[in-house]
Every structure is written in C-alpha cells, then in structure tokens.
C-alpha positions as CSV (number, residue, x, y, z in Angstrom):
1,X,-14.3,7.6,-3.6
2,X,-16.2,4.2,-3.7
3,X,-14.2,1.3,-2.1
4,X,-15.1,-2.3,-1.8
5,X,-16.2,-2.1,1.6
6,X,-18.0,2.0,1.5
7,X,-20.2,3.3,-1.5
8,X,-22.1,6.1,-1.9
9,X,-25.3,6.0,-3.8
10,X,-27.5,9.2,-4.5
11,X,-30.7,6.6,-3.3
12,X,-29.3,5.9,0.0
13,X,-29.1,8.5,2.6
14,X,-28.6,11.3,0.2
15,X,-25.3,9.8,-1.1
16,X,-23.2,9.7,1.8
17,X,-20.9,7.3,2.1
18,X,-22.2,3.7,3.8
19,X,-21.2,0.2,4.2
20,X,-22.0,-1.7,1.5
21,X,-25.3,-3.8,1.5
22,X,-26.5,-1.4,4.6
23,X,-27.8,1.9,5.4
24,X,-25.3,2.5,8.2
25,X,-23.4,5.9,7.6
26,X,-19.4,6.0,7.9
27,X,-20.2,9.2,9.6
28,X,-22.0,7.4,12.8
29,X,-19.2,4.8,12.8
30,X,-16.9,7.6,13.7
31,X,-19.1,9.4,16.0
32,X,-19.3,6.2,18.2
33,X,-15.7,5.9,18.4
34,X,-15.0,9.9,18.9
35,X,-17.6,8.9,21.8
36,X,-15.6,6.6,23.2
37,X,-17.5,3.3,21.8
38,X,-15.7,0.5,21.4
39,X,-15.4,-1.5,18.8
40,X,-17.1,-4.7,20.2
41,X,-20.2,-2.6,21.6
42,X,-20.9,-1.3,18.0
43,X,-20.5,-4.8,16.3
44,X,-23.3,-5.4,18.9
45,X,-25.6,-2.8,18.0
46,X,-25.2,-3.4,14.4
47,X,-24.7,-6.9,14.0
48,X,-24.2,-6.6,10.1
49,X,-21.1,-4.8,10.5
50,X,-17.4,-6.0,10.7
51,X,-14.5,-5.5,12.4
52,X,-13.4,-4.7,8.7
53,X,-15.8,-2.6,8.4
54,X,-15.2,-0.6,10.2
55,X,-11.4,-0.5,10.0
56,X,-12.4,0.6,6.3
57,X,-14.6,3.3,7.9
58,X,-11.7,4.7,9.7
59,X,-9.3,4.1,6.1
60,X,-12.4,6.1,4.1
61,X,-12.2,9.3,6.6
62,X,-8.4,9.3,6.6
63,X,-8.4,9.3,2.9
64,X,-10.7,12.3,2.5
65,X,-9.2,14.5,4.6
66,X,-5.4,14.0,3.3
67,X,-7.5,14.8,0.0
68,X,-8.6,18.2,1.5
69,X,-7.4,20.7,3.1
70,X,-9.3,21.2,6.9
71,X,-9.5,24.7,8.4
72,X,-9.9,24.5,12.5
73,X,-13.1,26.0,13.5
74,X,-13.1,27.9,16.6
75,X,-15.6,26.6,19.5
C-alpha cells in the first residue's frame, strides 16, 4: 500500500513502510505520538520530515488496520 508520501522497498529497512526519500519508519512516527511527542518536537528531531508527513503516517496506519481485522492482546 505505496502512497505518495510512504513506500516500502525490500532495500530499506526490510520493506517496512518509510517516508519517501528517508529511512524514517511510519512505525517510529507513531510510537513518538503514542508517547506523547508532539508534533513540533519530532519535526525537530528529524528535520526532513513534514507536518504532511506525518499526517500521511497517521492516514497509512488508519488504512491498514480498517484493511485487517485486529485481535486485542491481553497484557
């Protein structure tokens, strides 16, 4: 599920998906915001992201899971 803004390449980081033209995972995009991150501070530590990047981060994971079906895993 390639968009303009995510890709996933079997060369970069075993194919998960990443912002195009960088090696920055959608998966630690959404870990810093489950942590609590804000926006701003991220777009600091990685200065070749964007806001819309990471808006189409957030679009990516929304559209993978209403593609699958998610069991809850008890903690």
């Amino acid at each position: 599920m390639d968009t303009p803004r995510i890709v996933s390449d079997p060369n970069i980081l075993f194919g998960k998906p990443t912002i195009r033209g960088t090696r920055i995972p959608v998966e630690l995009i959404l870990e810093k915001l489950a942590d609590g991150e804000t926006v701003d501070a991220i777009l600091s530590s990685y200065p070749k992201l964007t806001k819309e990047d990471i808006s189409a981060a957030l679009d990516f994971a929304a559209q993978a899971l209403r593609n699958d079906v998610v069991y809850p895993v008890a903690v």
